[in-house]
PDB file of N, H, CA, C and O in Angstrom:
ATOM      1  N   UNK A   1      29.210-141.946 -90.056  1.00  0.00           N
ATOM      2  CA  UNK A   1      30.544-142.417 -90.315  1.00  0.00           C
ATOM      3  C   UNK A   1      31.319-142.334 -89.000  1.00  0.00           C
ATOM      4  O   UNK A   1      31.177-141.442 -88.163  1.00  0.00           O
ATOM      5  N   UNK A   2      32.264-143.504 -88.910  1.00  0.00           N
ATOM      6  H   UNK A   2      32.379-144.228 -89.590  1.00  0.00           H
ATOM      7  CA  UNK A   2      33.189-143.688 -87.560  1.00  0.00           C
ATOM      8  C   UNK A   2      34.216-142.483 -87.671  1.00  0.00           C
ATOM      9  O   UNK A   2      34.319-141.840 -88.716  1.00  0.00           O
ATOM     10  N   UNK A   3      34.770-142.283 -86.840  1.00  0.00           N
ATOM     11  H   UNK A   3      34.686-142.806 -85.992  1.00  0.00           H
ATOM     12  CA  UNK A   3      36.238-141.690 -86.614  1.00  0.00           C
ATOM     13  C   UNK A   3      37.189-142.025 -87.405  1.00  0.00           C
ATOM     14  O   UNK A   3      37.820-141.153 -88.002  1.00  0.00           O
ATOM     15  N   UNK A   4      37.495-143.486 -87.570  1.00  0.00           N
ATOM     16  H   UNK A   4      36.982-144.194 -87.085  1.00  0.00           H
ATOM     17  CA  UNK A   4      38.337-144.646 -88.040  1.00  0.00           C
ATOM     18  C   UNK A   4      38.128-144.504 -89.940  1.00  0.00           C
ATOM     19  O   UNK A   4      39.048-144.194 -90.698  1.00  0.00           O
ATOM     20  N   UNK A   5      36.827-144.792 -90.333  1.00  0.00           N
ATOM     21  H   UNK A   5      36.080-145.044 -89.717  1.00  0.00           H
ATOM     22  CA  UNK A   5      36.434-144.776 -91.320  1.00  0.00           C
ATOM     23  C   UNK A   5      36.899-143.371 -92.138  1.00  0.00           C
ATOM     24  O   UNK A   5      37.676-143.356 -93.093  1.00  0.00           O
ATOM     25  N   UNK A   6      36.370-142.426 -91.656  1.00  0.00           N
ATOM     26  H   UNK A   6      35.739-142.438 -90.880  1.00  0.00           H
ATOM     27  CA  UNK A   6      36.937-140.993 -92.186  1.00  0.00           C
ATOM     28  C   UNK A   6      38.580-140.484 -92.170  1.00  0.00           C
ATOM     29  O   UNK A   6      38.958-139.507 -92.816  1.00  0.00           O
ATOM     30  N   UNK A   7      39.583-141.412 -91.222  1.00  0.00           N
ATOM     31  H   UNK A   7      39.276-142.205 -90.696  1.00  0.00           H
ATOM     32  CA  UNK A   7      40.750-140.945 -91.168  1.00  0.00           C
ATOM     33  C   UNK A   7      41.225-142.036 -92.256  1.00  0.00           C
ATOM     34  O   UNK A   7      42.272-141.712 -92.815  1.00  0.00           O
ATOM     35  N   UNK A   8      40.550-143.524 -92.757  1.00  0.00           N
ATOM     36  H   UNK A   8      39.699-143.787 -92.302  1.00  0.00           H
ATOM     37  CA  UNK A   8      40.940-144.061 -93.272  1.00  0.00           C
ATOM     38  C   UNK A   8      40.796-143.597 -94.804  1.00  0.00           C
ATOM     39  O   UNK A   8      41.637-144.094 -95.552  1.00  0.00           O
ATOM     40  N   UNK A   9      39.870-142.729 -95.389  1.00  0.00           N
ATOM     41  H   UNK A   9      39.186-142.325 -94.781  1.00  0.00           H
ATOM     42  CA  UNK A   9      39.274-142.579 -96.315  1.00  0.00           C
ATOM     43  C   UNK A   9      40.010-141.096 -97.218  1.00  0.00           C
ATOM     44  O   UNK A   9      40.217-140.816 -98.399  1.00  0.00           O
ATOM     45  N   UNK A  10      40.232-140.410 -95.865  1.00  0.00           N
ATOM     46  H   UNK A  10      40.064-140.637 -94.906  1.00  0.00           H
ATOM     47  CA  UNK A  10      41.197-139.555 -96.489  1.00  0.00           C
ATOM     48  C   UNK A  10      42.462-140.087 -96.454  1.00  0.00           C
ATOM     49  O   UNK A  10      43.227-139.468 -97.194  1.00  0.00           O
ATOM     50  N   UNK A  11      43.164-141.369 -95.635  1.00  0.00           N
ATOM     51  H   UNK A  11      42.542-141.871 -95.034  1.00  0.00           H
ATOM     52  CA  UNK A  11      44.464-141.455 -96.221  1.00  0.00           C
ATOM     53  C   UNK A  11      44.926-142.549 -97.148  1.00  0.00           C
ATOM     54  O   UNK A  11      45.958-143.084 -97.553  1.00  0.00           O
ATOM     55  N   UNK A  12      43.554-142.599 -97.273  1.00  0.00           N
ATOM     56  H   UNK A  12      42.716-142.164 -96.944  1.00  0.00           H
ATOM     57  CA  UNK A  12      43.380-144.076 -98.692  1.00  0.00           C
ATOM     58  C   UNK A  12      43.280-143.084-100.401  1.00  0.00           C
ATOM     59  O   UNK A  12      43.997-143.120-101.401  1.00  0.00           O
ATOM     60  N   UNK A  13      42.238-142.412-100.107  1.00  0.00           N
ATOM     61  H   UNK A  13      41.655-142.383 -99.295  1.00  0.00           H
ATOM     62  CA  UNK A  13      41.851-141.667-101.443  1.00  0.00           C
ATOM     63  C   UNK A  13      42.387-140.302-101.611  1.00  0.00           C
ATOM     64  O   UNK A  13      42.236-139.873-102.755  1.00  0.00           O
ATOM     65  N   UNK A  14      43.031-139.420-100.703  1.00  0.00           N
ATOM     66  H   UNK A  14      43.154-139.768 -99.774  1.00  0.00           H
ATOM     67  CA  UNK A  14      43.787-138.184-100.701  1.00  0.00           C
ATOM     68  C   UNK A  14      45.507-138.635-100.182  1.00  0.00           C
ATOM     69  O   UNK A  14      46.047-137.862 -99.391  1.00  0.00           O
ATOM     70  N   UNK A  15      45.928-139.299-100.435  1.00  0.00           N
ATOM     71  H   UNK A  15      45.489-139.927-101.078  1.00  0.00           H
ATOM     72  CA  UNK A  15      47.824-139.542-100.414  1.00  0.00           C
ATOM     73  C   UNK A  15      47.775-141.163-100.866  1.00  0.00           C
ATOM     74  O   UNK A  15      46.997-142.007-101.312  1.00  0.00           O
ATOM     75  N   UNK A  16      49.357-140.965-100.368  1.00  0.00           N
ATOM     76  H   UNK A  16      49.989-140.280-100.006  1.00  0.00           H
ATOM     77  CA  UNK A  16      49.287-142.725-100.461  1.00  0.00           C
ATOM     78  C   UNK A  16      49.854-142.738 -99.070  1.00  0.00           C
ATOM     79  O   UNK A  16      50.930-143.325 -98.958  1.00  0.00           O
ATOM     80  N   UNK A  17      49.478-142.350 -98.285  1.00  0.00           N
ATOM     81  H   UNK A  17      48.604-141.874 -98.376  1.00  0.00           H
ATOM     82  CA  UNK A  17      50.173-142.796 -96.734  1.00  0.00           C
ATOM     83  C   UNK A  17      49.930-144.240 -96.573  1.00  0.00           C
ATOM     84  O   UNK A  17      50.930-144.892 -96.272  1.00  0.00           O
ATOM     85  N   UNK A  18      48.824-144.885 -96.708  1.00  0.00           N
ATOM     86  H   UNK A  18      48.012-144.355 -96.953  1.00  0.00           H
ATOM     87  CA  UNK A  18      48.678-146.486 -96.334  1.00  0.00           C
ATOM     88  C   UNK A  18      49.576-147.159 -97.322  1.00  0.00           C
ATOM     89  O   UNK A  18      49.969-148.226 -96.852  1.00  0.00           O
ATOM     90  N   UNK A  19      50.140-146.878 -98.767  1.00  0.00           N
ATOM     91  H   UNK A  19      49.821-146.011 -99.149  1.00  0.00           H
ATOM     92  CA  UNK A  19      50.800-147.205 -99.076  1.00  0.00           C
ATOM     93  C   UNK A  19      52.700-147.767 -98.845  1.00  0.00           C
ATOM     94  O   UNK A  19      53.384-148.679 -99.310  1.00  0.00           O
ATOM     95  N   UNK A  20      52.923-146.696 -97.939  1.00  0.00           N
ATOM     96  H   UNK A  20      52.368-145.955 -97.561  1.00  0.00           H
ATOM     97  CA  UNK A  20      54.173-146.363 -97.407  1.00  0.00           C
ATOM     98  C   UNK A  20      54.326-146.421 -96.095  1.00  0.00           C
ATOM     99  O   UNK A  20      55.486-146.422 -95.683  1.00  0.00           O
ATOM    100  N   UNK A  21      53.492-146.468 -95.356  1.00  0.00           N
ATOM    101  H   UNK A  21      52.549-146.468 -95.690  1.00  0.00           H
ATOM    102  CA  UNK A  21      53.797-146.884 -93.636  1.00  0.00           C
ATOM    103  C   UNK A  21      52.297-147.192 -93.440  1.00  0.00           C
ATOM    104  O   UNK A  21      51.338-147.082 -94.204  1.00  0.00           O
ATOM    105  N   UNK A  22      52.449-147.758 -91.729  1.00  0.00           N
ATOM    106  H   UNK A  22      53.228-147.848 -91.109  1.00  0.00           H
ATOM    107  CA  UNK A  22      51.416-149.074 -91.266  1.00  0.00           C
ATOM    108  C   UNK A  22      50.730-147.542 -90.658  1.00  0.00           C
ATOM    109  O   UNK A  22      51.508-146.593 -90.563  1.00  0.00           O
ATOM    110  N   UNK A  23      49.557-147.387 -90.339  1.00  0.00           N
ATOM    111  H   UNK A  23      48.925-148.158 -90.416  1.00  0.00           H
ATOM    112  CA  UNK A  23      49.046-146.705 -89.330  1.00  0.00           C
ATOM    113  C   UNK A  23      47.897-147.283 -88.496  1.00  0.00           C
ATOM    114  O   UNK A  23      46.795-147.678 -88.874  1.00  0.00           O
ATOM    115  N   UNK A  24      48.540-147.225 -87.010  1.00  0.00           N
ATOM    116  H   UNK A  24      49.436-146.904 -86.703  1.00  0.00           H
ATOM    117  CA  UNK A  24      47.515-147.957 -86.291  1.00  0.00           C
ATOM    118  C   UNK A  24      46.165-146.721 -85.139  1.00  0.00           C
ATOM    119  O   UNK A  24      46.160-145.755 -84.377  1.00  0.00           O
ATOM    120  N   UNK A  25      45.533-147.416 -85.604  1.00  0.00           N
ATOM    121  H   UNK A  25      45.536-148.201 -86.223  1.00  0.00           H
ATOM    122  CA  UNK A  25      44.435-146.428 -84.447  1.00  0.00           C
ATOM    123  C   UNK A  25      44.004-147.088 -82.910  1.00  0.00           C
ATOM    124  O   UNK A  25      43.447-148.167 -82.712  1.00  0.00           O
ATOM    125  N   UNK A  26      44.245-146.544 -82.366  1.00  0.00           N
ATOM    126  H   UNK A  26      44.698-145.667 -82.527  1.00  0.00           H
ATOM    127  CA  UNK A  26      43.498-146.933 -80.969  1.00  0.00           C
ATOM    128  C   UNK A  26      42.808-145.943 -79.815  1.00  0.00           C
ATOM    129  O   UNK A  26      42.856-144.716 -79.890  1.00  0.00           O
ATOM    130  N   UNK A  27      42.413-146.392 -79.156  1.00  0.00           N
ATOM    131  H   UNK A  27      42.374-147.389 -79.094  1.00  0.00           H
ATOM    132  CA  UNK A  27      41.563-145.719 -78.702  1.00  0.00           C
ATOM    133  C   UNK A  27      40.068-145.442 -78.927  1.00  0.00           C
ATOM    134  O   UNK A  27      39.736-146.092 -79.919  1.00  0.00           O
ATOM    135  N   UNK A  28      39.087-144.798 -78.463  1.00  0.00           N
ATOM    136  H   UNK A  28      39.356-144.270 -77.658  1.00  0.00           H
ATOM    137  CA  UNK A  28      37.431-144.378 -78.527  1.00  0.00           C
ATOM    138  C   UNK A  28      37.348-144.251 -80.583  1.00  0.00           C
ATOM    139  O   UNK A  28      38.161-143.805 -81.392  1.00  0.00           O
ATOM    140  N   UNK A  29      36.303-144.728 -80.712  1.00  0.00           N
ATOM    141  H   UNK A  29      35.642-145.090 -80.054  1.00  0.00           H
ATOM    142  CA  UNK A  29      36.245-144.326 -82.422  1.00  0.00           C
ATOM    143  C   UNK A  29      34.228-143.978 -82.158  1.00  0.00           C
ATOM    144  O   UNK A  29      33.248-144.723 -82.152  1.00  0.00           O
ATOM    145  N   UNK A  30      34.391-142.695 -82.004  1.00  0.00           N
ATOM    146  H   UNK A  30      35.187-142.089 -82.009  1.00  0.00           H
ATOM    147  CA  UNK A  30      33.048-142.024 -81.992  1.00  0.00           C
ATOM    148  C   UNK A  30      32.687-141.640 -83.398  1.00  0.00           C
ATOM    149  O   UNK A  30      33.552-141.213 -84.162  1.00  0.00           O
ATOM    150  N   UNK A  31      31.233-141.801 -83.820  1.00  0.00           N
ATOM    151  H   UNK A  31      30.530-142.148 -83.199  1.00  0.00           H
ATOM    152  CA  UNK A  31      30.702-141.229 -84.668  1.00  0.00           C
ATOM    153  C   UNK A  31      31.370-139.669 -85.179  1.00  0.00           C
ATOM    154  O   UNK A  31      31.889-138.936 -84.337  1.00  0.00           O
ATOM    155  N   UNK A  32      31.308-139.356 -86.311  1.00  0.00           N
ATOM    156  H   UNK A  32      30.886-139.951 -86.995  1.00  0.00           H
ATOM    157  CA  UNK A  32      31.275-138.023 -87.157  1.00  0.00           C
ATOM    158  C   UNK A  32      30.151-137.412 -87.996  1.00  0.00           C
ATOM    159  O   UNK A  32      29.439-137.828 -88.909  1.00  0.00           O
ATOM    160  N   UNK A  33      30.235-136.611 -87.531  1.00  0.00           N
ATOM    161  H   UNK A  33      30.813-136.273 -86.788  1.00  0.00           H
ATOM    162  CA  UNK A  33      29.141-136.210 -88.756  1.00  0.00           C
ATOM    163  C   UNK A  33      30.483-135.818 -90.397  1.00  0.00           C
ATOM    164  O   UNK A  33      30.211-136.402 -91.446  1.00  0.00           O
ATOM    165  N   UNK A  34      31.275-135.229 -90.386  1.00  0.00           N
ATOM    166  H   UNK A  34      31.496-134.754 -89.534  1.00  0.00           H
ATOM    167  CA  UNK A  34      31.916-134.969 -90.903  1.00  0.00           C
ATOM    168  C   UNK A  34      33.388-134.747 -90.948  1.00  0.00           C
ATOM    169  O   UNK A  34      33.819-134.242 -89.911  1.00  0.00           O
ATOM    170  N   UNK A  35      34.440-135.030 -92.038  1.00  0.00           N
ATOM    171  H   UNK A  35      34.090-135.440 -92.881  1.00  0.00           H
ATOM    172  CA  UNK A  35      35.597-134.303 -91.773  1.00  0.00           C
ATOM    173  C   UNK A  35      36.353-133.296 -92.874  1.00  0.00           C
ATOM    174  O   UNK A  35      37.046-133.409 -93.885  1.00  0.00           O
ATOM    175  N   UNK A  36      35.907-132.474 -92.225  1.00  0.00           N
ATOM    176  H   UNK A  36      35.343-132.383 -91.404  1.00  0.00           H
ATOM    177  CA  UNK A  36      36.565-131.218 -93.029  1.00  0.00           C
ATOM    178  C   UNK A  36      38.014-130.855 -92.719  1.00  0.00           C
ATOM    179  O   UNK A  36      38.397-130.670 -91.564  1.00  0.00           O
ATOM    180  N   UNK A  37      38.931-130.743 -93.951  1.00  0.00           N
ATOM    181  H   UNK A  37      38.620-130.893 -94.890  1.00  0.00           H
ATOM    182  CA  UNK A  37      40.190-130.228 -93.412  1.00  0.00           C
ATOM    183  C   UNK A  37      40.737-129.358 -94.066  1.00  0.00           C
ATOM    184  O   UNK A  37      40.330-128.637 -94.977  1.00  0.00           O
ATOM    185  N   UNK A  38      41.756-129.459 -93.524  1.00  0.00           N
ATOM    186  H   UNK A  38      42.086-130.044 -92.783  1.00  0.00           H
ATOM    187  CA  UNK A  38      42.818-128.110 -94.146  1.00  0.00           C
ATOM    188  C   UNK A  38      43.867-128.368 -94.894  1.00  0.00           C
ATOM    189  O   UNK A  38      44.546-129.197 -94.289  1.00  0.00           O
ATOM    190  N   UNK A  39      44.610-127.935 -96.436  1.00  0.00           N
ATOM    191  H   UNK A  39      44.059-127.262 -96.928  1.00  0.00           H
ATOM    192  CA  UNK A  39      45.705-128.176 -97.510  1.00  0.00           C
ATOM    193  C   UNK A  39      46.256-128.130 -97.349  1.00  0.00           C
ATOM    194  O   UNK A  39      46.996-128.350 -98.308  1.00  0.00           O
ATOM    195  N   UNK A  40      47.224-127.718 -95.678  1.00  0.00           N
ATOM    196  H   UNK A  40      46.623-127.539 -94.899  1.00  0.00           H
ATOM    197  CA  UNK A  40      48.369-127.206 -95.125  1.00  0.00           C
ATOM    198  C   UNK A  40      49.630-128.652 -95.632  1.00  0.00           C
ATOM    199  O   UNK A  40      50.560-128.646 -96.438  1.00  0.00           O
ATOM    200  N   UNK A  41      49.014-129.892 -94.597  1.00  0.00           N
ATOM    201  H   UNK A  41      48.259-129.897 -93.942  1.00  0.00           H
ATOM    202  CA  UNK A  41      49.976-130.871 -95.101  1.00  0.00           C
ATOM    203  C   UNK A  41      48.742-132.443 -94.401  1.00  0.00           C
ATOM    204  O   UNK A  41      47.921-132.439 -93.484  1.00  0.00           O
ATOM    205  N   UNK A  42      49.159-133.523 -95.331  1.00  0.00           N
ATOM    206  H   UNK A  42      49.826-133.526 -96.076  1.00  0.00           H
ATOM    207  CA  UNK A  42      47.749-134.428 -94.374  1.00  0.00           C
ATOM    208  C   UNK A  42      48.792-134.666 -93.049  1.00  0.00           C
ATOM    209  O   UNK A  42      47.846-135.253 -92.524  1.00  0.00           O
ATOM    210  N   UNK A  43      49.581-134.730 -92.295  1.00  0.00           N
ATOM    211  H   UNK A  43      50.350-134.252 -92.721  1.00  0.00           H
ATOM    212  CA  UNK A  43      49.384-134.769 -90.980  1.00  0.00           C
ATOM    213  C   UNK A  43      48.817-133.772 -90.320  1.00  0.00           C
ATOM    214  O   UNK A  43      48.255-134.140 -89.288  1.00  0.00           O
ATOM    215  N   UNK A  44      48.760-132.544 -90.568  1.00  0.00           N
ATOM    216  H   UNK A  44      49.216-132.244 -91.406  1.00  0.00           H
ATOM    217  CA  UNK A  44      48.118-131.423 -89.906  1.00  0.00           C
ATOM    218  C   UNK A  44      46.826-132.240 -89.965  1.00  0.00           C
ATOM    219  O   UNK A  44      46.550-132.964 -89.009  1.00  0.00           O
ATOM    220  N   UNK A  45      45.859-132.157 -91.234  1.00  0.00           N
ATOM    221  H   UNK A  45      46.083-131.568 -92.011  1.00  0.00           H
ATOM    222  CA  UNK A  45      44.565-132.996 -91.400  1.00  0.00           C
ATOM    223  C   UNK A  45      44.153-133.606 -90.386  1.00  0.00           C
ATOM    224  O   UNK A  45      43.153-133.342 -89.718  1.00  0.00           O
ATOM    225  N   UNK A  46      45.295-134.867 -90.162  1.00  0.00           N
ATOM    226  H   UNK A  46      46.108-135.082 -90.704  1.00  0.00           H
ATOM    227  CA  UNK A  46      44.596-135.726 -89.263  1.00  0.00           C
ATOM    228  C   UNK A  46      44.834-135.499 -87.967  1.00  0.00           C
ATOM    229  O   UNK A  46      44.013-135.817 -87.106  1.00  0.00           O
ATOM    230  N   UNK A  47      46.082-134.875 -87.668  1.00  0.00           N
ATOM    231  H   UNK A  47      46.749-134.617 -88.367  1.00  0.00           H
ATOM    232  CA  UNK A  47      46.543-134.433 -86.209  1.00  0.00           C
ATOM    233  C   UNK A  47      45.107-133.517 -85.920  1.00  0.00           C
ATOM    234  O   UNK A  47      44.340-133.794 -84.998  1.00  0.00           O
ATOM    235  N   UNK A  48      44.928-132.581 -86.705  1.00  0.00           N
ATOM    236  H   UNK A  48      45.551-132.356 -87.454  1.00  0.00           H
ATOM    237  CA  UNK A  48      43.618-130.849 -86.189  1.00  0.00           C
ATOM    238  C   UNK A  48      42.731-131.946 -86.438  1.00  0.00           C
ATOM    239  O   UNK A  48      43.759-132.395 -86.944  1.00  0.00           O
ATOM    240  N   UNK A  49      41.908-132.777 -86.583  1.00  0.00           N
ATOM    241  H   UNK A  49      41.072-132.412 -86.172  1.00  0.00           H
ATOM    242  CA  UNK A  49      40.823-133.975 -86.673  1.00  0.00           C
ATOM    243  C   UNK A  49      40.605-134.786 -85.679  1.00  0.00           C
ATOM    244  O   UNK A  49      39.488-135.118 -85.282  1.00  0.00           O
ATOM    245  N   UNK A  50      42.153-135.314 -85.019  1.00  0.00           N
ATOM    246  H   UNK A  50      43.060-135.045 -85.342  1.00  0.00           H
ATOM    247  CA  UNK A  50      42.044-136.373 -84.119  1.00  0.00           C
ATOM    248  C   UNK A  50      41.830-134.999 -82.810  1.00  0.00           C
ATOM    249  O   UNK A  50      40.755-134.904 -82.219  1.00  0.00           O
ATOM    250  N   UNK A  51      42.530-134.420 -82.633  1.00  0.00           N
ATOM    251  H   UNK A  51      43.404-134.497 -83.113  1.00  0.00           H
ATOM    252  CA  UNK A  51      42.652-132.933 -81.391  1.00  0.00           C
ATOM    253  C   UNK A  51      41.289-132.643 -81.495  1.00  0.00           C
ATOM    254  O   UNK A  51      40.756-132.617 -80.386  1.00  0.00           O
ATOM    255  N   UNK A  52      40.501-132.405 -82.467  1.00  0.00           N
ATOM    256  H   UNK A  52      40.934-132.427 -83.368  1.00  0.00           H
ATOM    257  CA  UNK A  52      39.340-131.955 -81.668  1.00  0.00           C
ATOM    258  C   UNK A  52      38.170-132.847 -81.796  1.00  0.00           C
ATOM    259  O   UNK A  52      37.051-132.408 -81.529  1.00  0.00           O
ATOM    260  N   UNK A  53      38.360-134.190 -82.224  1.00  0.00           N
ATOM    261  H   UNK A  53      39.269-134.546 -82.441  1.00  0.00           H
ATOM    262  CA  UNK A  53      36.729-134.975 -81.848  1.00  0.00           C
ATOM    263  C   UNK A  53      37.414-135.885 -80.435  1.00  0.00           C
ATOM    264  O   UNK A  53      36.620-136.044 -79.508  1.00  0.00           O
ATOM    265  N   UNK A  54      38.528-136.345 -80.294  1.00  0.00           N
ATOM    266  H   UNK A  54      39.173-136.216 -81.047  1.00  0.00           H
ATOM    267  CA  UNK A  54      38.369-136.851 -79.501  1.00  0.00           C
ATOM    268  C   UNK A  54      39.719-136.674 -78.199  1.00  0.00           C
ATOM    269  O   UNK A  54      39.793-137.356 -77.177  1.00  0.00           O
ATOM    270  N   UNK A  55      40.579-135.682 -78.576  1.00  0.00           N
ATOM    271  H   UNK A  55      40.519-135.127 -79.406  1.00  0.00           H
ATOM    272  CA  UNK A  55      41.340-134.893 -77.688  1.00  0.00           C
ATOM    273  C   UNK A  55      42.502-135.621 -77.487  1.00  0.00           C
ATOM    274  O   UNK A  55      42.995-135.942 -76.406  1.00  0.00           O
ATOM    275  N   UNK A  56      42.982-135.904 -78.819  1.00  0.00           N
ATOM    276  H   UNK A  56      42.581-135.643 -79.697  1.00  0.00           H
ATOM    277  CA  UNK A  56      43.956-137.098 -79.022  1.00  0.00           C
ATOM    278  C   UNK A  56      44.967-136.681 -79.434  1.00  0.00           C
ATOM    279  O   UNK A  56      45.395-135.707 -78.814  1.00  0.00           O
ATOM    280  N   UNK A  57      45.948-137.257 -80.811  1.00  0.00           N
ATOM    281  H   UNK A  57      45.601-138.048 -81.315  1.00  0.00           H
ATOM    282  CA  UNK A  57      47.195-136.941 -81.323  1.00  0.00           C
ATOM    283  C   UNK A  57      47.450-137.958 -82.482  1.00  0.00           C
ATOM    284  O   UNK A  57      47.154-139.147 -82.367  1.00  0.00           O
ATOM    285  N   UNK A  58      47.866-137.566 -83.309  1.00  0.00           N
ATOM    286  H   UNK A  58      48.106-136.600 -83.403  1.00  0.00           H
ATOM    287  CA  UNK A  58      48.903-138.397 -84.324  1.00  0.00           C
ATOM    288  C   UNK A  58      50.297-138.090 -83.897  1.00  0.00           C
ATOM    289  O   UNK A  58      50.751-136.989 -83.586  1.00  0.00           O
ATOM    290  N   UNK A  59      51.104-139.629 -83.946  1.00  0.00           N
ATOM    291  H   UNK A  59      50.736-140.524 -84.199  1.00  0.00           H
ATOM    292  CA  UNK A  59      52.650-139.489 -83.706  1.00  0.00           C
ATOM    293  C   UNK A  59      53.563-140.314 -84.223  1.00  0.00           C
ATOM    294  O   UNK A  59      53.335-141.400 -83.690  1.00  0.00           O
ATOM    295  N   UNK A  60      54.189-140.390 -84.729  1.00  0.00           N
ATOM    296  H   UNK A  60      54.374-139.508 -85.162  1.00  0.00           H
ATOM    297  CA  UNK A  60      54.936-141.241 -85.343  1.00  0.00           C
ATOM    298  C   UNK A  60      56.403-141.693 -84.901  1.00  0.00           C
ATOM    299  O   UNK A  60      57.261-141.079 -84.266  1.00  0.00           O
ATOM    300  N   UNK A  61      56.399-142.798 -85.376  1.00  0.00           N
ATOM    301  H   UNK A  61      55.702-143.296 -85.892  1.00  0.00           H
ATOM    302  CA  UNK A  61      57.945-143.686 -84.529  1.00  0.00           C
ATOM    303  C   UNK A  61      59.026-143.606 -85.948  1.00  0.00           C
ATOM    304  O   UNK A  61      58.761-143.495 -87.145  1.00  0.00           O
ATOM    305  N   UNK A  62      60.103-143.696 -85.343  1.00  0.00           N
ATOM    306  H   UNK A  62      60.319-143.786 -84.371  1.00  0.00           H
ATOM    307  CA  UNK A  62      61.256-144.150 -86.146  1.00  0.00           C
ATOM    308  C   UNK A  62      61.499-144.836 -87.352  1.00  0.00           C
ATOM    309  O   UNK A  62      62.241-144.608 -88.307  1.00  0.00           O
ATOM    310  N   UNK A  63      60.693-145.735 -87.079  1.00  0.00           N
ATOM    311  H   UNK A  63      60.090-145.920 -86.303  1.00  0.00           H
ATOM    312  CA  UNK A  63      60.436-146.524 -88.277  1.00  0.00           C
ATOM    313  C   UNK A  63      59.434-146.206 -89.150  1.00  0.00           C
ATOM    314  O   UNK A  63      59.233-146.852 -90.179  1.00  0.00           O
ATOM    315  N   UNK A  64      58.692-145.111 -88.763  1.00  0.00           N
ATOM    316  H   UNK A  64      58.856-144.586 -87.928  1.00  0.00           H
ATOM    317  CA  UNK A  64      57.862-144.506 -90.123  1.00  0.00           C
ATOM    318  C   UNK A  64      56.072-145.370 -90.184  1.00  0.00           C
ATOM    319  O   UNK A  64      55.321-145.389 -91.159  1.00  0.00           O
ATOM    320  N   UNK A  65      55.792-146.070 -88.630  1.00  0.00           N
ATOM    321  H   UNK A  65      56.402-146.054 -87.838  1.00  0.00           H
ATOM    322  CA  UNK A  65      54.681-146.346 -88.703  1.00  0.00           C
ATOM    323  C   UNK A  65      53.646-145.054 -87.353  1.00  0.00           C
ATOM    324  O   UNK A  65      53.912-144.486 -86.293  1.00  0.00           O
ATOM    325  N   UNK A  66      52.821-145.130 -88.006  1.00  0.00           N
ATOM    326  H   UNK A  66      52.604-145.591 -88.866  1.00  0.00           H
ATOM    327  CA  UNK A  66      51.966-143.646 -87.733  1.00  0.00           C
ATOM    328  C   UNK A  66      50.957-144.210 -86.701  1.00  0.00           C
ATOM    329  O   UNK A  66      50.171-145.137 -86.895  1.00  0.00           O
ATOM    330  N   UNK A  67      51.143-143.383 -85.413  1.00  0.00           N
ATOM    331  H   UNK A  67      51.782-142.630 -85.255  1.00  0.00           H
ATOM    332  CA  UNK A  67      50.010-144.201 -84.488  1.00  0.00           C
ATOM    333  C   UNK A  67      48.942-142.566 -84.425  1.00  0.00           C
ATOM    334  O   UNK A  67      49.295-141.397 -84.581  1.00  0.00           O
ATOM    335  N   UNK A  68      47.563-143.170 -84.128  1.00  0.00           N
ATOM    336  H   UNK A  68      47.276-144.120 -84.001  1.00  0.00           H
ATOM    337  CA  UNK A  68      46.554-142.034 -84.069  1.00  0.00           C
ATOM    338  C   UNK A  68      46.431-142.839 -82.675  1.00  0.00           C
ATOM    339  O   UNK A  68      46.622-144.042 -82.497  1.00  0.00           O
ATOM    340  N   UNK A  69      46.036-141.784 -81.669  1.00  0.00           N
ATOM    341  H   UNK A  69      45.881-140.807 -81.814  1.00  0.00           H
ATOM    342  CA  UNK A  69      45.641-141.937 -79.825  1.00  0.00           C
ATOM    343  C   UNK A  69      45.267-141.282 -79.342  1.00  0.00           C
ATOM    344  O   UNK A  69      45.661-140.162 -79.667  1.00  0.00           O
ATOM    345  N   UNK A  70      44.230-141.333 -78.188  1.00  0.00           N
ATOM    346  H   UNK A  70      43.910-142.243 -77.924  1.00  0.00           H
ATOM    347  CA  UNK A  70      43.950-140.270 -77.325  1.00  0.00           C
ATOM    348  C   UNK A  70      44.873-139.989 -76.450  1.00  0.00           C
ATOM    349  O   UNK A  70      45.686-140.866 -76.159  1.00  0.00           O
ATOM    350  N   UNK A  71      44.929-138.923 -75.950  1.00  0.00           N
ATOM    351  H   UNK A  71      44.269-138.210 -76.187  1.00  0.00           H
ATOM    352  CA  UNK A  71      45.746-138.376 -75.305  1.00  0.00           C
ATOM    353  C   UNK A  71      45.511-138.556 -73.968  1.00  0.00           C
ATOM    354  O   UNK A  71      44.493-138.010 -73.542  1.00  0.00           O
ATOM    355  N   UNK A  72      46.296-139.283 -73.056  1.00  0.00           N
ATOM    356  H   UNK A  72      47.123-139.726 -73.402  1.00  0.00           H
ATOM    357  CA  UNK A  72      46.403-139.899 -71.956  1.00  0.00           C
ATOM    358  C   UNK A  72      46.525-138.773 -70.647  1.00  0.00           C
ATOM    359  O   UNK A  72      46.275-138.922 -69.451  1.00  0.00           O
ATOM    360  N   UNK A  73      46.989-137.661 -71.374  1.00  0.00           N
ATOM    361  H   UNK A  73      47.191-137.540 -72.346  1.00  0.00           H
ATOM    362  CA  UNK A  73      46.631-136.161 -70.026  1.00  0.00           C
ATOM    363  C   UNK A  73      45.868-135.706 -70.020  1.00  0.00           C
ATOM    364  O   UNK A  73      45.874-134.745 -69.251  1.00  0.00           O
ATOM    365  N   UNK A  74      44.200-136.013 -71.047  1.00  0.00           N
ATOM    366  H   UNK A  74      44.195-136.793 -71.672  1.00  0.00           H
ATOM    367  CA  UNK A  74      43.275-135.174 -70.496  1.00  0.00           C
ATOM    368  C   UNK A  74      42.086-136.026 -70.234  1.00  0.00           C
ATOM    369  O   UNK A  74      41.075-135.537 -69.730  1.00  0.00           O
TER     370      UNK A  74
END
């Protein structure tokens, strides 16, 4: 499974985030073996997910659309 596929899958079948704002991905989409997360809140989920496969970030704009990215300082 992609990167892409697994962030899509938990925010398709665990919230309704795709329901309520656009979220765009860019950047590297490397294989997973898995994604395990945490009940805290789903941005933690995907923020602690994107930080450690590919050393990235979730961030969101004003208008309530959600960008996932690698992080351009490391």
């Amino acid at each position: 499974m992609d990167m892409k596929r697994a962030i899509y899958h938990y925010l398709r079948w665990h919230s309704t985030v795709l329901t309520t704002t656009d979220v765009q991905y860019s950047g590297v989409n490397p294989y997973v073996q898995f994604f395990d997360s945490d009940r805290s809140s789903i941005y933690n989920a995907v923020d602690n997910f994107v930080r450690s496969a590919i050393a990235g970030k979730a961030v969101a704009d004003r208008q309530g659309r959600i960008y996932i990215e690698p992080d351009i300082t490391t």
